[in-house]
C-alpha positions in Angstrom: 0.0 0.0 0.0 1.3 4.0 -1.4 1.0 7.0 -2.8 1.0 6.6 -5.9 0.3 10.3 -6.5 -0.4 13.8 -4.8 -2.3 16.4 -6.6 -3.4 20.2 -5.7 -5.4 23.0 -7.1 -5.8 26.2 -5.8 -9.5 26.6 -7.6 -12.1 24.1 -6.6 -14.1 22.1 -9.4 -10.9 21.5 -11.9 -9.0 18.6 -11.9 -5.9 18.5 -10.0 -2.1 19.1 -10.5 0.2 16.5 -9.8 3.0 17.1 -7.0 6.2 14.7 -5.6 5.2 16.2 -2.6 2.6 17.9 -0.4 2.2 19.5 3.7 -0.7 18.5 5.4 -1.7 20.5 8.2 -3.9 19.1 11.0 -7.7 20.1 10.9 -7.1 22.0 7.7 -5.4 19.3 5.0 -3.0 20.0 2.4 -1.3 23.4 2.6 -1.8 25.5 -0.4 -5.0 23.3 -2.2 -8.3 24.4 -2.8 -10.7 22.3 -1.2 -8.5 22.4 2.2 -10.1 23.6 5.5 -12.2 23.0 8.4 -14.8 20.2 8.2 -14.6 16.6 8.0 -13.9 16.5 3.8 -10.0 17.7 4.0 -8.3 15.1 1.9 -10.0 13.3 -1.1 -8.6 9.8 -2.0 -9.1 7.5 -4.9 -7.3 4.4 -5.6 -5.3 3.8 -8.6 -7.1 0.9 -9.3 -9.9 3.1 -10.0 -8.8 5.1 -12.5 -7.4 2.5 -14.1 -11.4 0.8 -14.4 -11.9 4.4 -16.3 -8.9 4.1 -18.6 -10.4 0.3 -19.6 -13.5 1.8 -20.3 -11.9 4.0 -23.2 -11.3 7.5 -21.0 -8.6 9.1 -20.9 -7.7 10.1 -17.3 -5.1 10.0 -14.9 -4.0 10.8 -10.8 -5.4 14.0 -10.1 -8.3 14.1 -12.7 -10.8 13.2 -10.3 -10.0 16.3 -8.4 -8.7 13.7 -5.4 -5.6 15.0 -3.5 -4.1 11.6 -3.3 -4.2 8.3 -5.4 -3.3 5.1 -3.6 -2.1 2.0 -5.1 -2.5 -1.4 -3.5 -5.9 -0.1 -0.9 -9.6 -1.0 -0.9 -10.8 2.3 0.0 -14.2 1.4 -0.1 -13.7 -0.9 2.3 -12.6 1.3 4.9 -15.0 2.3 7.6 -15.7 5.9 8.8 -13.0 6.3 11.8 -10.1 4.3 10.5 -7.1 5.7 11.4 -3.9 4.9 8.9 -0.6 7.0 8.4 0.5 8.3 5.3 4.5 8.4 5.1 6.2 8.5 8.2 4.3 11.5 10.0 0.9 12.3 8.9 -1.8 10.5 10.5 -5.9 10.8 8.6 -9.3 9.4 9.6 -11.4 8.5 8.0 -14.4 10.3 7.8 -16.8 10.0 4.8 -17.0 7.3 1.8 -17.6 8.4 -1.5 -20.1 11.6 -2.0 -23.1 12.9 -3.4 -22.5 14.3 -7.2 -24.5 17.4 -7.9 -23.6 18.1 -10.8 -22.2 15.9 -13.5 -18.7 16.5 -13.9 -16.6 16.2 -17.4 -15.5 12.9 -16.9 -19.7 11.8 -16.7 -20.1 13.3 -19.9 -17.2 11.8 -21.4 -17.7 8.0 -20.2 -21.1 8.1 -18.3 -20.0 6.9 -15.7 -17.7 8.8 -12.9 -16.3 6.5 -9.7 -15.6 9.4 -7.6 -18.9 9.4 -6.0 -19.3 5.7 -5.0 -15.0 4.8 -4.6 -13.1 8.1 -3.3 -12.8 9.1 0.4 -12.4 11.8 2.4 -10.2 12.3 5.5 -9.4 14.4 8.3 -5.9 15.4 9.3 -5.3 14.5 12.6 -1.2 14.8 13.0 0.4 16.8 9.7 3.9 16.7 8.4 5.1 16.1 4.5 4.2 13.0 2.7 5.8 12.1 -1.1 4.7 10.4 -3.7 5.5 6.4 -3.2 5.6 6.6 0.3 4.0 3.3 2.3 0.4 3.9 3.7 0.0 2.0 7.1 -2.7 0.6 9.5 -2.4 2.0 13.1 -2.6 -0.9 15.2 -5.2 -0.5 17.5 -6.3 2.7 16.5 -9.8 1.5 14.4 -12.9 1.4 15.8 -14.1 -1.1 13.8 -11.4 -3.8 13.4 -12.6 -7.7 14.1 
């Protein structure tokens, strides 16, 4: 499990620019992108994996096009409940706190492939401790730390 990208904007509603690396700041998300602030939808993540179902399908898309901050690679995001707790890199530590979202209006990449997996397969996290995270570095569990572990 990684980061397989990071990507920012600093104007909501366009797709994102890919960065090596990013600050995340706790209870805000990362420094210097749009959609960064207060409230529990901070970070946006989508996995690789995704995408790459859009790509089969004939679009032509990539990390960041989705307007998600991060792409992960090797991570069942949906499978994630609300309240896990995993670490991105070595410092920064996000929780989980909604699965995918509601879509109010249809984005480009609806129109293009009628279809967008944004809405039902990207997350969104708080920042609970912040630091720097690159691209490729490991995303790990925090043992002990998730409410709903079996």
């Amino acid at each position: 499990m990684r980061i397989h990208a990071i990507s920012i904007s600093d104007t909501k509603g366009v797709r994102k620019d890919n960065v090596a690396r990013a600050v995340l700041r706790p209870e805000h998300g990362i420094v210097s992108d749009a959609h960064a602030g207060e409230g529990h939808r901070q970070v946006s993540l989508l996995a690789r994996e995704s995408i790459d179902k859009m790509v089969e399908r004939g679009v032509d898309v990539s990390p960041g096009d989705f307007a998600e901050n991060i792409t992960t690679e090797g991570i069942d995001l949906t499978a994630l409940p609300v309240g896990y707790r995993m670490r991105l890199g070595k410092e920064v530590l996000v929780e989980v706190t909604q699965i995918g979202k509601e879509c109010h209006d249809r984005c480009a990449i609806y129109y293009q492939a009628g279809d967008c997996v944004m809405p039902r397969e990207g997350i969104f996290v708080k920042v609970i401790t912040g630091g720097t995270i690159s691209t490729g570095d490991p995303i790990t569990q925090v043992e002990g730390d998730n409410p709903h572990e079996t």
